[in-house]
C-alpha positions as CSV (number, residue, x, y, z in Angstrom):
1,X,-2.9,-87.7,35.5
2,X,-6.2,-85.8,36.2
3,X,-9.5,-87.8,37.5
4,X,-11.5,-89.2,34.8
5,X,-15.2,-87.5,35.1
6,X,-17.6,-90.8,35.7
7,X,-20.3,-88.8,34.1
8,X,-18.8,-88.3,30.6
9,X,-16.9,-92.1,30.9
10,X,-17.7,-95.8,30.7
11,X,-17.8,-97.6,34.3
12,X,-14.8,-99.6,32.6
13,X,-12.8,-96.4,31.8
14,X,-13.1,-95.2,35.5
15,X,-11.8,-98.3,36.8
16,X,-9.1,-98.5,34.6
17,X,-8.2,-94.7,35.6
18,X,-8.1,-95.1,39.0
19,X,-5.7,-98.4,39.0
20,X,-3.6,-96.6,36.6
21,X,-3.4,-94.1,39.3
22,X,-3.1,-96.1,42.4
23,X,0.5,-97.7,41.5
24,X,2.2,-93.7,41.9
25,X,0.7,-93.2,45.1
26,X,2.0,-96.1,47.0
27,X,6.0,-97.1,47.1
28,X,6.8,-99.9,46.3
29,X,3.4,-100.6,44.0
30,X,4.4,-101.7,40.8
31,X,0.6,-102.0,39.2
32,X,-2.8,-102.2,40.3
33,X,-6.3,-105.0,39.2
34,X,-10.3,-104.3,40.3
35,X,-11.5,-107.6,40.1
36,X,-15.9,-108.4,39.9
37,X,-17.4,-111.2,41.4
38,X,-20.1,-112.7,41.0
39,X,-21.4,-115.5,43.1
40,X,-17.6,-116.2,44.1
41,X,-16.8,-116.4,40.3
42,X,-14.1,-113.7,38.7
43,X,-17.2,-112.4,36.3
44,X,-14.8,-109.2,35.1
45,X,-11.3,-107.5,35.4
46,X,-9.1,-104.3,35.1
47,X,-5.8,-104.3,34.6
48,X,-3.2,-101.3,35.2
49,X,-0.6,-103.7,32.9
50,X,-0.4,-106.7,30.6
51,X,0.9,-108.8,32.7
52,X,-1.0,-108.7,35.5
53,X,-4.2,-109.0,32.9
54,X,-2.2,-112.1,32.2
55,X,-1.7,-113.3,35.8
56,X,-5.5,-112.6,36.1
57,X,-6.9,-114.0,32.8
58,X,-5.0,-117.8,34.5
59,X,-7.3,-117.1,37.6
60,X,-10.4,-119.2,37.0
61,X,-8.1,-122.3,36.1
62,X,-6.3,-122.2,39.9
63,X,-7.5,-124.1,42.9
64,X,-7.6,-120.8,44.9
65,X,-6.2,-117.2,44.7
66,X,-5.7,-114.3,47.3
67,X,-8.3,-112.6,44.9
68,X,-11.0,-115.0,45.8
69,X,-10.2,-115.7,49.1
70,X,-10.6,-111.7,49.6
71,X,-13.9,-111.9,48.0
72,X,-15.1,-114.9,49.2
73,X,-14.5,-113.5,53.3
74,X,-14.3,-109.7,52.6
75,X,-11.2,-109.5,54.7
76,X,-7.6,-108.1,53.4
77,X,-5.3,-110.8,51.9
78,X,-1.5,-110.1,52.1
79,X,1.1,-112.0,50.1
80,X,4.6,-111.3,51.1
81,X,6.3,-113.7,49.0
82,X,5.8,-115.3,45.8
83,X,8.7,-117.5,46.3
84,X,8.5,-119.1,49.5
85,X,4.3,-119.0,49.5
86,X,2.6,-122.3,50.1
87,X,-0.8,-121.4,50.8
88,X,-1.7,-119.9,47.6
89,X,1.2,-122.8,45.7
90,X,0.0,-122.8,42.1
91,X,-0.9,-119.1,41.9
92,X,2.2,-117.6,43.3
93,X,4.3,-119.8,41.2
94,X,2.7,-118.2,38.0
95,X,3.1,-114.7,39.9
96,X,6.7,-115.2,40.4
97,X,7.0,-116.2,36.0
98,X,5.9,-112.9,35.5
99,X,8.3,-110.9,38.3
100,X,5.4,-110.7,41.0
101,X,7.0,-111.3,44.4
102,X,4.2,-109.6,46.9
103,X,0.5,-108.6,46.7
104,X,-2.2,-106.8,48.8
105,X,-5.9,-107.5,48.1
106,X,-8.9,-105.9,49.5
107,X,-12.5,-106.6,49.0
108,X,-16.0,-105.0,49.2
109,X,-20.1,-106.3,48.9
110,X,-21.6,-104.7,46.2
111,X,-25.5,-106.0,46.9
112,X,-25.8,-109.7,47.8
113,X,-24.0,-111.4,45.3
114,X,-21.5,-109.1,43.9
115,X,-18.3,-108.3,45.4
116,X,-14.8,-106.3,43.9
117,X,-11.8,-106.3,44.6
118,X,-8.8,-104.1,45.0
119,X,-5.0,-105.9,44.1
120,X,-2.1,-104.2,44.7
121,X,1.5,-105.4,43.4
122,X,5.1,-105.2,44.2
123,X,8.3,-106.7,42.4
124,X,9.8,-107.0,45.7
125,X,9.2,-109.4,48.6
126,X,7.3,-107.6,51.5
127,X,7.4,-104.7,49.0
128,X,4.1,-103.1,49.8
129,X,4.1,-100.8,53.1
130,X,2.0,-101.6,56.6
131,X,-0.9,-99.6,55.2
132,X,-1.2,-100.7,51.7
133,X,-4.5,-102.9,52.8
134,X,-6.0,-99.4,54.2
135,X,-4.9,-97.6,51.6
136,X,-6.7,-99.9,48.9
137,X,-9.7,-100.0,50.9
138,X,-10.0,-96.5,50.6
139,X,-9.5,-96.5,46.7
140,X,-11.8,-99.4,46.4
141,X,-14.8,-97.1,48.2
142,X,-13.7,-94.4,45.7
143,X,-14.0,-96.8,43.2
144,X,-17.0,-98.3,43.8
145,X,-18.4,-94.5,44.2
146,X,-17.5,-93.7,40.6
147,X,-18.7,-96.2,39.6
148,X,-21.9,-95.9,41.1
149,X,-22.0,-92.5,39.6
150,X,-21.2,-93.3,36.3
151,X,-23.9,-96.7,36.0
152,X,-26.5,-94.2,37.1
153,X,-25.6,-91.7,34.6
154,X,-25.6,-94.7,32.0
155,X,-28.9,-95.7,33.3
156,X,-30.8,-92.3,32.8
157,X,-29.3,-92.0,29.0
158,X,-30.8,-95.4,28.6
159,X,-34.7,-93.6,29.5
160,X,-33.5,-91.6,27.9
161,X,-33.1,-93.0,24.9
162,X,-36.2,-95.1,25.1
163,X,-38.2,-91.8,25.9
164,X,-36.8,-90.5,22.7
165,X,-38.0,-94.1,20.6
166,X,-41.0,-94.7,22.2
167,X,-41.7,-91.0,21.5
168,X,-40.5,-91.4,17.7
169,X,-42.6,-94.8,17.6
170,X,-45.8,-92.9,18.4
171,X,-45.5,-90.1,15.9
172,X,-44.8,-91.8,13.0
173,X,-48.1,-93.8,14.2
174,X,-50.0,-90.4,13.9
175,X,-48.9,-89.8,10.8
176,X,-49.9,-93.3,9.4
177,X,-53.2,-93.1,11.0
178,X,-53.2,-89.2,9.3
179,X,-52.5,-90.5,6.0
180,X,-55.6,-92.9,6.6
181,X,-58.1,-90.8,7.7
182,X,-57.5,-88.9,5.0
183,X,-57.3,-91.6,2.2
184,X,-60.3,-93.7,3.9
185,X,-62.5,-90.8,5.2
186,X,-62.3,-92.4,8.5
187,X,-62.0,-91.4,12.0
188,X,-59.3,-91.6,14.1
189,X,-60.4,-95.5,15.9
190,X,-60.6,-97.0,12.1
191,X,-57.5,-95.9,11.3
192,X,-56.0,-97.5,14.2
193,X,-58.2,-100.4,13.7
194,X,-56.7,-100.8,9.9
195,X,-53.2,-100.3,10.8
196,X,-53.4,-102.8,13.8
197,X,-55.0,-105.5,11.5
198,X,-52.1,-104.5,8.5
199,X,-49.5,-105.6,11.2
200,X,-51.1,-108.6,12.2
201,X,-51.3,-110.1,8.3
202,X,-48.0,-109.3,7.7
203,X,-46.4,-110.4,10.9
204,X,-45.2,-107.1,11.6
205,X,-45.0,-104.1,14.8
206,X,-47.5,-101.7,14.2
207,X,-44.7,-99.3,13.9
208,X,-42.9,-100.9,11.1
209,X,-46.3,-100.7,9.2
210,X,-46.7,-96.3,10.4
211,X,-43.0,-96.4,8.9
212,X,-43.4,-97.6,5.6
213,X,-46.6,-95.9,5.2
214,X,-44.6,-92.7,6.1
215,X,-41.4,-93.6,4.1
216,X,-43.1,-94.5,0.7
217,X,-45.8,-91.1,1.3
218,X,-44.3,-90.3,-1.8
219,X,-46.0,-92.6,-4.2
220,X,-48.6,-91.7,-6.5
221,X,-51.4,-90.2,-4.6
222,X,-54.6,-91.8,-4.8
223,X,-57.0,-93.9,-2.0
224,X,-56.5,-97.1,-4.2
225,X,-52.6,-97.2,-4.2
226,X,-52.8,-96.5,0.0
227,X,-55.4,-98.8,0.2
228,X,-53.2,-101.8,-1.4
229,X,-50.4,-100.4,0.5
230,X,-52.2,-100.9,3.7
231,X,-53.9,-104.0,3.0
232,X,-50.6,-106.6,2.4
233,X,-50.3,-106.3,-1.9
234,X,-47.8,-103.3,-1.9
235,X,-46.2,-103.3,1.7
236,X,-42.9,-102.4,0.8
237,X,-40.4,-104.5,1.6
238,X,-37.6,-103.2,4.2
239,X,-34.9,-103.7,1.6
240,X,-36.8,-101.5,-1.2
241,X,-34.8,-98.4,-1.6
């Protein structure tokens, strides 16, 4: 499977790749989970399988996971058995229902209050080599990289996009304050002025009054119709077609 581009993906798609990936490099790995915390709370989760989502969506009910202990003291958890695990007791019996016998987790800061995690999962007691803690480590700064990436790239499309509105927003005020100076014989201040005080009557932005002054330019021509227009009696109302 090629590597998902964290520019042209969601952060969530780049996660999901690279545990989808992680269970063919490592014997013995039967499936993969990023966990996010917050505050020590699971706040969000990736799953390479169903039934690890469903081992992971029981994880908030249990007294305490490896998941959590990994994020709570950023040091590698390793679960060797399932079956004869005590310290973990309520956990690892829902891991064995579902065929899980060993685990590996990993964890990383991400700021002050964040953390995430890396779970790795075998069907087989002790299933998961001597460097599977390293080895998720390393995926989990990869992870976190792409992920960094593709949150930044979603952050500039965001400016972006309010460039783009904000730039929209302040045309289609021109042209209201235009279509004034024209209809009133006014100068630019006035028209502002008129438009501003329009808004305020009828409770609306300034740019919802520019846009239906632009959208209904249309109508009869004639300084008394705009005028009305303007002043609250013919405001068209945003569900007039």
């Amino acid at each position: 499977m090629p590597p998902v581009d964290a520019f042209d993906v969601s952060p969530e798609a780049v996660t999901r790749d690279l545990i989808e990936r992680v269970a063919g490099r490592l014997p013995g790995c039967c499936g993969a989970t990023s966990e996010t915390w917050h505050r020590g709370r699971l706040s969000g989760r990736v799953s390479s399988h169903p039934d690890l989502a469903e081992l992971m969506a029981v994880e908030p009910s249990l007294p305490d996971t490896p998941m959590r202990a990994a994020a709570r003291t950023l040091r590698a958890v390793r679960l060797d058995d399932t079956l004869t695990d005590m310290h973990w007791r309520p956990f690892s019996a829902r891991a064995l229902d579902l065929g899980v016998r060993s685990l590996v987790c990993v964890a990383q800061a991400v700021g002050d209050e964040r953390a995430m995690s890396c779970t790795l999962y075998s069907l087989r007691p002790g299933g998961l080599p001597d460097h599977a803690a390293s080895h998720a480590a390393d995926l989990l700064v990869e992870w976190t990289t792409a992920l960094a990436q593709a949150s930044a790239f979603a952050d500039v499309q965001a400016e972006a996009r309010q460039l783009s509105e904000a730039i929209a927003a302040r045309e289609l005020v021109e042209q209201a304050k235009g279509m004034l100076m024209h209809a009133l014989g006014c100068d630019a201040d006035s028209a502002y002025r008129e438009l501003a005080a329009a808004a305020e009557r009828g409770q609306l932005k300034l740019t919802d009054v520019a846009r239906r002054m632009v959208e209904h330019r249309s109508a009869p021509p004639g300084q008394d119709s705009r005028l009305r227009t303007l002043r609250g009696a013919r405001i068209p109302n945003q569900n007039t077609g």
